[in-house]
N, C-alpha and C positions, 0 to 999 in steps of 0.2 A: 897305280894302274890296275885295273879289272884282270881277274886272273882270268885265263880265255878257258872257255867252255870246250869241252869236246862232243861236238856234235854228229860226230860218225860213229860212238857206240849206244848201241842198245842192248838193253837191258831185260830179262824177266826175271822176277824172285818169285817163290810160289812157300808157301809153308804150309802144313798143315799140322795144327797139334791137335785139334779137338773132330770131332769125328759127328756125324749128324746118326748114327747107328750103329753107336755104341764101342767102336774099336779103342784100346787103348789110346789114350792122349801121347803125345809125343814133346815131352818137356822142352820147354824152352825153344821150339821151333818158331814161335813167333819174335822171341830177341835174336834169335838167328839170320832171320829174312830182315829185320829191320837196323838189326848191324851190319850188315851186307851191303845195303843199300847206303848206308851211310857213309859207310867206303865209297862206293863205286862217285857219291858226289862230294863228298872233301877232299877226299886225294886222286879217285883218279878225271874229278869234274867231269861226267856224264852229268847234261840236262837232265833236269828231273822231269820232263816231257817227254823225256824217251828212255822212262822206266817204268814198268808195268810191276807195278807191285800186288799179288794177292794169296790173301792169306783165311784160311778155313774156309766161309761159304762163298768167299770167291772161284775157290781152286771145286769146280763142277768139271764132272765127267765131259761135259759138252764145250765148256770153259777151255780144256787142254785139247780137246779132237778138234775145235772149230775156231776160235781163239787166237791159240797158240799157232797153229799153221799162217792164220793170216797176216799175224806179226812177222814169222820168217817170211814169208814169200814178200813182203815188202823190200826186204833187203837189198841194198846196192854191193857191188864188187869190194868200195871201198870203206866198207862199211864193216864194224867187227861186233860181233853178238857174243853176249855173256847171261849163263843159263845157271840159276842155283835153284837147288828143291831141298826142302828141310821137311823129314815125313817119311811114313813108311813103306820099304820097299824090297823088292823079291822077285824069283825068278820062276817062271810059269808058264807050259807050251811052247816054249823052246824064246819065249821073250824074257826081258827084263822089267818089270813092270812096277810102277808106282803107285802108289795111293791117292784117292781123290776123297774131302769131304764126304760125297755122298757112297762113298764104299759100301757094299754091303757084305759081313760075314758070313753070310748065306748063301750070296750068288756074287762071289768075287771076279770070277772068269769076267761076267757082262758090266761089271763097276768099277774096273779099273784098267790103266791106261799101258799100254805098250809105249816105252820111251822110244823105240826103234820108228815107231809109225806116228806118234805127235813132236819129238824132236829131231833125229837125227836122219831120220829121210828127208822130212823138208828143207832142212838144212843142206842135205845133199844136193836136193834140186832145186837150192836157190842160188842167189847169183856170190851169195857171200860166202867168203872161204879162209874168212879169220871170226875161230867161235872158241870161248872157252866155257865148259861145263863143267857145273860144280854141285856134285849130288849128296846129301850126307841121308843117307837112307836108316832107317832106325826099324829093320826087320826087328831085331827082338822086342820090340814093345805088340804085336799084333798077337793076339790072346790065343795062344796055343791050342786051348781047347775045342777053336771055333778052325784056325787050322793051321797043318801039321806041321810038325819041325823042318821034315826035311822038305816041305814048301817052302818053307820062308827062309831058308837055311844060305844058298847055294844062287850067286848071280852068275848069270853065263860073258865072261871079257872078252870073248872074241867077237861078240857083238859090238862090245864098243871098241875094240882095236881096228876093227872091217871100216868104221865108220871118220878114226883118226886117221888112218890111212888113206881117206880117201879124195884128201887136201893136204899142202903144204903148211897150214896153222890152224890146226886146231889139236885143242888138250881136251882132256878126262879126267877132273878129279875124284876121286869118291873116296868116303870116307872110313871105309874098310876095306880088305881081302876078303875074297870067295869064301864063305861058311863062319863065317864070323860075325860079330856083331857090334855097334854104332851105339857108344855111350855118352850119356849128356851127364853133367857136371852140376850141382847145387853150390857148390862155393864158385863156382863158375858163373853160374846162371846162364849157362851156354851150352850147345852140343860142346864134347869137348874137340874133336875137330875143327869143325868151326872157328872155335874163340881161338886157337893155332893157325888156323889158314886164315884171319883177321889181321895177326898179332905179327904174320909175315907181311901180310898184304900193305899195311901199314908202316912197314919199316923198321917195326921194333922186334925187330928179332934177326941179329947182326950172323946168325948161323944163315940166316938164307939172303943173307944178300951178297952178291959175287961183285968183285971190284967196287967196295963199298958204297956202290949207288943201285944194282938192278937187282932186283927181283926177279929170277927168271925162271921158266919151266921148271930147268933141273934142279936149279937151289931151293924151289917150294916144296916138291916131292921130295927133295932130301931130308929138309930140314923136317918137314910133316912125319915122317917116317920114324922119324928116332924119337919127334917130343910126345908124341901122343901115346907112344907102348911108355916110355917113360914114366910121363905122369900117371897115364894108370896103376904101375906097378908101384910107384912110391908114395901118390898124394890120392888113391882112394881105395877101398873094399872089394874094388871088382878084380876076379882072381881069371881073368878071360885075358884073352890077346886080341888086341884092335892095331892092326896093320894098313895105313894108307895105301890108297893104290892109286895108279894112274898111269894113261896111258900117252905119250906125246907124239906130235906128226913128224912121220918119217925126216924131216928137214932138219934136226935134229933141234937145239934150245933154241927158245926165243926168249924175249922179252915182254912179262905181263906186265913190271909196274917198273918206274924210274922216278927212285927218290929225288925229289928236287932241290939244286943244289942250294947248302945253307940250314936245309932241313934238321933236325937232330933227332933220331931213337930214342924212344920212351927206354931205354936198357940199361938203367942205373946199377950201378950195384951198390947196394943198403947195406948198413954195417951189422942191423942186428937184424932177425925176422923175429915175430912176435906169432903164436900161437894161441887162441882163446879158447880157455879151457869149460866155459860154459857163460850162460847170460844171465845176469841178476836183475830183475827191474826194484827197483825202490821207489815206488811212487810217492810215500812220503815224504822223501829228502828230494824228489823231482831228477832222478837219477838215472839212466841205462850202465852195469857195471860188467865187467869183464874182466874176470881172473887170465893173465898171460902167463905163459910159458913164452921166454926168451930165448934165442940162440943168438951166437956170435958169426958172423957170415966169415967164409973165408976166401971170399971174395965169387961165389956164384952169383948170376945176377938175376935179376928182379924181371917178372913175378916167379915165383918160387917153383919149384915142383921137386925137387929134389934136394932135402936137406939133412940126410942122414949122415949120421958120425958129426952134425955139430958140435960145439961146448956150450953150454947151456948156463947164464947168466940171469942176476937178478932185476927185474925188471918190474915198473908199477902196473897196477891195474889200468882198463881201458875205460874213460867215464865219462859219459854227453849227458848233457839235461835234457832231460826230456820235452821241457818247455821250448829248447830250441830246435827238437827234432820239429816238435808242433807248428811253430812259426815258418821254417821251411816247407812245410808242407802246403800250408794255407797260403805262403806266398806264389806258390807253385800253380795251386788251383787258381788264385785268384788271377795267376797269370791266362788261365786256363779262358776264364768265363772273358778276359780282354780280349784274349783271341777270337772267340764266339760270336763277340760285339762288332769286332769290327770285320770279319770278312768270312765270305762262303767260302765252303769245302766239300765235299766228298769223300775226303780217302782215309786214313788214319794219318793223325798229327801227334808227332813226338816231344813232349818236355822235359825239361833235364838240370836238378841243381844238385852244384856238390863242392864240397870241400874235403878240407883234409880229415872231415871226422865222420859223413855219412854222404849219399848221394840217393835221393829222391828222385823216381824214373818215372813217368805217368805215359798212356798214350788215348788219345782221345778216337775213341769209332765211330764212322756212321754208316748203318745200314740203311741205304734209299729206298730200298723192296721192301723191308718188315719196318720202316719206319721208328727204327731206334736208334739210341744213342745210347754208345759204352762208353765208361771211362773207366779205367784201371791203371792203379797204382803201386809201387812195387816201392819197398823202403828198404836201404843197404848201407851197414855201416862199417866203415874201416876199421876194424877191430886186428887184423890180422897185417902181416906184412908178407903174405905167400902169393896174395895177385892183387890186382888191378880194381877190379871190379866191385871188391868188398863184399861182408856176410850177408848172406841174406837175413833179411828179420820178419818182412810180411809181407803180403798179395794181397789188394784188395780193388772190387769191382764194384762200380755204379751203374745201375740199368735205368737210362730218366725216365724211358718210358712207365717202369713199375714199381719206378724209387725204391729202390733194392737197392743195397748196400751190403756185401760180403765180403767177413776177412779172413783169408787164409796164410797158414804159416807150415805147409807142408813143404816147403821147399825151403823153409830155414834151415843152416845147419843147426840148428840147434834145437833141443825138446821145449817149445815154446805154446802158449794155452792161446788161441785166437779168439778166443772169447776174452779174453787181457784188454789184447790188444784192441778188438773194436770197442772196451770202453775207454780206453785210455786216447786214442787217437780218433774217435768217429765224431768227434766235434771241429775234427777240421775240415768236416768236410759241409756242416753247414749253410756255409754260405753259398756252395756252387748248390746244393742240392736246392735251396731256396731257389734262386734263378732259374734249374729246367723249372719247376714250380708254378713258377709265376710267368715262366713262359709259354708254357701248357696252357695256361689259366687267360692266356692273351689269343694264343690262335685260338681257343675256344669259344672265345668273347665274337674275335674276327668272324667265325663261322655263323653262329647264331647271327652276327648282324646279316650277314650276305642271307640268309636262308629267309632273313626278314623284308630285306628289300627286294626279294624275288616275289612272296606273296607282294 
């Protein structure tokens, strides 16, 4: 039997990590929005017709004023709206205010967006009165110099408490307290919020689930509250405090999500967790190697964030061929150009292989305005046993329209050379680069004929 759809939520994801004038990037806001989304239809089956996904030069000043209103005001009574922004944001003129693509440093007042007057008014004046919003706002990344601390410092919450209050269901996520700031995650490859407020959302995180089936209001902000000051304090360098907040409607808990029944939590607990103490390539021997550090678990559970005072055991190195990362890879693409073959799109499409030793992530773009196509590829191998998600090892991007091809390894955890890596790995991508190629080379052909039989 067809699992039944649920046709009475809608959706907006909005991310922005890359900036058209120059603002800091905001790491991983695009695996953000498109993990989001991937929730919203494997588990909680929202149509993907009634999810408005946009991410950098979608998310336009005019996009959230004009847009966004008209999504809400479609709303019916029984209908429930669910609102996430991944991007940067701060409090200014007595608003709360977000970050748009087209921001400008220089005149930020006129280029960015009042959440009070693109979301939470229309909401108010629309017919639906079940909404939950989910903001993980990344004030610290917006370049200081251009402006000031105590701008970006300080979001005003009785804007959003006036607003929860002012229905029987609707919630406020966000992904810090007042004067604080929203950190993302490289062994994550997630805001780290985020990859937490997923990790509940999904049911693998048995702290937030009440009568071991719901997810609800209180159990999320509980459970968000303790794991994310946590992890910062034990599994990375940042010596700050990041405290969830949220604010829920007076009605007191409800229910966001209800595990279904049969289901099981990804919540193993592992006997040993493995630490990788740096990357070896041996391209000679056709090798990726990994010195571990082991520990013996004493029974915390999986993924890791807290493993102090283990006992530390002997354990082997971490070793993939690299001929087999390669073959994944190229199977991937070639997965890639089958899809292209056979059916139109518009939007960004997600691919995804993985086993127990790496997981190959790609997402295919198309821009219909500038008439390009991206492809980007992200390579992650399970060297560790502290999360889910595996290390990162490289970032790389295809642009067909200017056959550009770049690989980056800033966001590895590890000191890694991307010049390595695009020679070791840029013949896998070959074959797809061939195809825009020769598909360029075909509308081209196309054109000229038409231009021919018009004379």
């Amino acid at each position: 039997m067809a699992e039944k759809i649920n046709e009475n939520t809608y959706a907006v994801i909005i991310a922005v990590e890359n900036y058209q004038f120059g603002i800091k990037k905001v790491d991983y806001a695009k695996n953000d929005a498109n993990a989001f989304r991937q929730w919203l239809i494997e588990n909680l089956k929202v149509s993907q017709d009634n999810i408005k996904l946009w991410i950098d030069a979608d998310v336009t000043r005019s996009a959230l004023t004009e847009e966004l209103r008209y999504e809400i005001s479609r709303l019916c009574e029984s209908d429930q709206f669910i609102f996430y922004y991944a991007g940067h944001g701060f409090f200014d003129g007595g608003y709360n205010k977000i970050t748009t693509w087209d921001t400008h440093p220089y005149n930020y007042k006129d280029t960015t967006v009042s959440l009070n007057q693109i979301l939470m008014e229309p909401l108010r004046q629309s017919k639906c009165n079940k909404s939950l919003l989910f903001i993980d706002a990344c004030a610290s990344r917006i370049d200081e110099q251009l402006l000031s601390r105590e701008f970006i410092a300080d979001m005003n919450f009785s804007e959003f408490i006036d607003f929860v209050r002012s229905s029987n269901y609707r919630a406020m996520f966000l992904s810090c307290s007042r004067g604080e700031k929203s950190y993302s995650s490289s062994m994550l490859g997630h805001g780290i919020w985020t990859h937490f407020l997923l990790k509940a959302l999904k049911g693998e995180a048995p702290e937030a689930i009440e009568q071991e089936r719901f997810i609800t209001s209180t159990s999320l902000q509980n459970y968000l509250s303790k794991v994310v000051p946590d992890f910062i304090k034990f599994s990375t360098d940042i010596r700050e405090t990041q405290k969830p907040w949220a604010e829920v409607s007076s009605s007191n808990t409800f229910i966001i999500y209800e595990i279904p029944t049969g289901s099981t939590a990804n919540n193993t607990v592992i006997d040993y967790i493995f630490i990788p103490e740096r990357l070896i390539i041996d391209f000679g021997n056709d090798l990726i190697m990994a010195p571990l550090k082991g520990l013996e678990n004493d029974g915390r559970s999986y993924p890791m964030y807290d493993f102090e005072g283990l006992e530390e055991v002997d354990v082997e190195a971490f070793c993939i061929r690299i001929s087999k990362v390669k073959s994944e890879i190229k199977n991937l693409l070639e997965e890639i150009i089958d899809f292209l073959m056979e059916y139109e799109w518009k939007e960004e499409v997600i691919f995804e292989k993985s086993d127990d030793k790496l997981l190959v992530s790609a997402i295919l773009y198309e821009d219909v305005e500038a008439e390009t196509i991206t492809l980007s590829l992200s390579l992650y191998l399970h060297i560790s046993g502290l999360h889910p998600m595996g290390d990162t090892i490289f970032y790389s991007e295809f642009n067909a329209e200017e056959d550009e091809l770049n690989f980056s390894t800033d966001d590895s955890a590890f000191i890694l050379d991307a010049d390595e890596f695009k020679i070791i790995f840029s013949d896998c991508w070959d074959e797809i680069r061939r195809y825009f190629i020769i598909e360029k080379e075909i509308e081209e052909e196309m054109l000229v004929g038409l231009d021919e039989d018009d004379e």
